[in-house]
N, C-alpha and C positions, 0 to 999 in steps of 0.2 A: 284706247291703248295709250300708255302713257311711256315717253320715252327718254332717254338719256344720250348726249353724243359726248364721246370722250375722241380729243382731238392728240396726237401726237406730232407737238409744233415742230420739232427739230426736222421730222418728216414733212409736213404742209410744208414748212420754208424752203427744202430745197423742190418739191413738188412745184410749188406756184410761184417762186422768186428762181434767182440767180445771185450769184458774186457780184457780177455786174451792176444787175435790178434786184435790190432784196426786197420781198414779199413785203408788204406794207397791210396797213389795218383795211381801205380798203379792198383790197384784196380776197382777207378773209372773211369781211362782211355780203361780200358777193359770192362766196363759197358757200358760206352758212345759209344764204338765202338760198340757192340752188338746192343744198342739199335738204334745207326742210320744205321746200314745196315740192322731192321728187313724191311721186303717185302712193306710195306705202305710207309717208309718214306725212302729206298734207291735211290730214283731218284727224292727227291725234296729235295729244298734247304732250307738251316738252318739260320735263322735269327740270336739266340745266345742261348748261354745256362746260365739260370740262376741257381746259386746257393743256396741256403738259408741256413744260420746257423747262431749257435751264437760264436763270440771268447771263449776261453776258459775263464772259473773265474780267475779270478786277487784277490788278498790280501790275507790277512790272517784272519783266524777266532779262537776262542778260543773254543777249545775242548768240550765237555760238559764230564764225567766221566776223570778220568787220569791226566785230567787240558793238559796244554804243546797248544800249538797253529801248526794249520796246516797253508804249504803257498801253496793255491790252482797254484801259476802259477810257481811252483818250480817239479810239479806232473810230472811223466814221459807220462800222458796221456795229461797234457797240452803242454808241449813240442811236441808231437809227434799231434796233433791238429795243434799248429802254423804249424808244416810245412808242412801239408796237406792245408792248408791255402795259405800258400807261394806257392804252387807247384800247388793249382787250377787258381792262378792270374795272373801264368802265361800261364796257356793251350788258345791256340787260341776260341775266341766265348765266352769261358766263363767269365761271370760278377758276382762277389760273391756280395747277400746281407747281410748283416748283421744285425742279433739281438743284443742280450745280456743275459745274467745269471746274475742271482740274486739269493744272498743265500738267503733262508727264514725260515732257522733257520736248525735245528736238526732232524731226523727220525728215530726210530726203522727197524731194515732192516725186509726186508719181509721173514715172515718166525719164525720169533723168538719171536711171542705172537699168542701159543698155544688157540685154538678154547675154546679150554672147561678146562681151568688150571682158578685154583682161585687165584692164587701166579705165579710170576715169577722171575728169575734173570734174571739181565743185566749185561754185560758186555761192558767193551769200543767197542769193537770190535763190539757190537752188534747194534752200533747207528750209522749213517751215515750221511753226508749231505742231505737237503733238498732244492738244486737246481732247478731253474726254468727259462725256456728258454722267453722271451718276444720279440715280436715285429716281430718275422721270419712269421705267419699266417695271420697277417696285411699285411705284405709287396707280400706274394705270391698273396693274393685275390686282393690287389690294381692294380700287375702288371698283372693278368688274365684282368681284367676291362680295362686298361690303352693300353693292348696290341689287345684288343679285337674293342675298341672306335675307335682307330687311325688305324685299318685296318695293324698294322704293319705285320700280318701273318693271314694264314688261317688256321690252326690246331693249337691247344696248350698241348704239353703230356705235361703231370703234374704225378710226382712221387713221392709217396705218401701211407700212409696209412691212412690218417686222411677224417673223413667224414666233417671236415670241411668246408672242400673247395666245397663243393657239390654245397650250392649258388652260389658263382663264376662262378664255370664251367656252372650251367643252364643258367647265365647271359650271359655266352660268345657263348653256343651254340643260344640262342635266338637271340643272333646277327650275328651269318653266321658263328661266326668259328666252326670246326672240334675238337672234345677233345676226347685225347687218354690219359683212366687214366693206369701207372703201378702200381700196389700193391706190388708182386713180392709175389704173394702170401696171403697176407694180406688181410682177410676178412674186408671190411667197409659198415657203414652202406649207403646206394644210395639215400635214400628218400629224 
């Protein structure tokens, strides 16, 4: 059996890191190992391992309360991002694909507009970026079809929380491959 793992980083990161601790390359090297020596897939061979993420935000944007401008790729999380980046392009098998972020404006963080309050203060601190990942769910559903069409494998794990992907994978299992989703715990919905 010859197989395929398609990874969705933005998911692994918050899976296996925090804010705090972000996910680092060893990390997912320790992941990758676990997951190709569990019992189904230790004795068949590995096509490649896809990545999916988006580079970190690039520019600056201007504040909303406080004024002053922030520069998203000067961040010690965008830093420490490139070289999780750097470090999975070089691991053997694996092929990163890449999305992109987009700011789309400003958010109150969660948490800090009370259910039943008629009034509230804000603070700077209390508003946040409104980033948004594009183009990573297009490209895992195109390669599930693309890998599934061409016969390149007969299994496809897909890691993941997203119920997204649900048509895909029905599409790929209606064509003969194998799909082994991991959540890592992550209720999704199946339908």
């Amino acid at each position: 059996m010859k197989y395929a793992v398609l990874i969705d980083g933005g998911f692994l990161k918050r899976k296996l890191g925090s804010p705090r601790e972000p996910m680092t390359l060893s990390h997912v090297e320790a992941f990758l190992g676990r997951l190709r020596a569990h019992p189904v897939l230790a004795f068949a061979q590995l096509h490649r391992i896809y990545w999916y993420d988006a580079h970190p935000l690039e520019g600056t944007a201007q504040r909303p309360l406080n004024g002053g401008r922030v520069d998203f790729g000067a961040t010690a999380l965008a830093r420490e991002s490139q070289k999780l980046f750097q470090g999975l392009c070089a691991l053997p098998y694996v092929s990163v694909r890449r999305g992109e972020l987009v700011l789309r404006g400003w958010r109150i963080r969660h948490g800090k507009l009370p259910a039943h309050a008629t009034s509230v203060t804000l603070e700077a601190a209390d508003i946040e970026p409104n980033i948004q990942q594009k183009g990573v769910d297009m490209r895992i559903g195109l390669d599930i079809a693309s890998l599934t069409m061409k016969r390149q494998v007969d299994a496809i794990v897909l890691v993941t929380g997203d119920s997204d992907f649900v048509p895909a994978m029905k599409f790929a299992r209606r064509e003969g491959a194998q799909l082994f989703l991991v959540t890592l715990g992550h209720g999704i919905d199946r339908r």
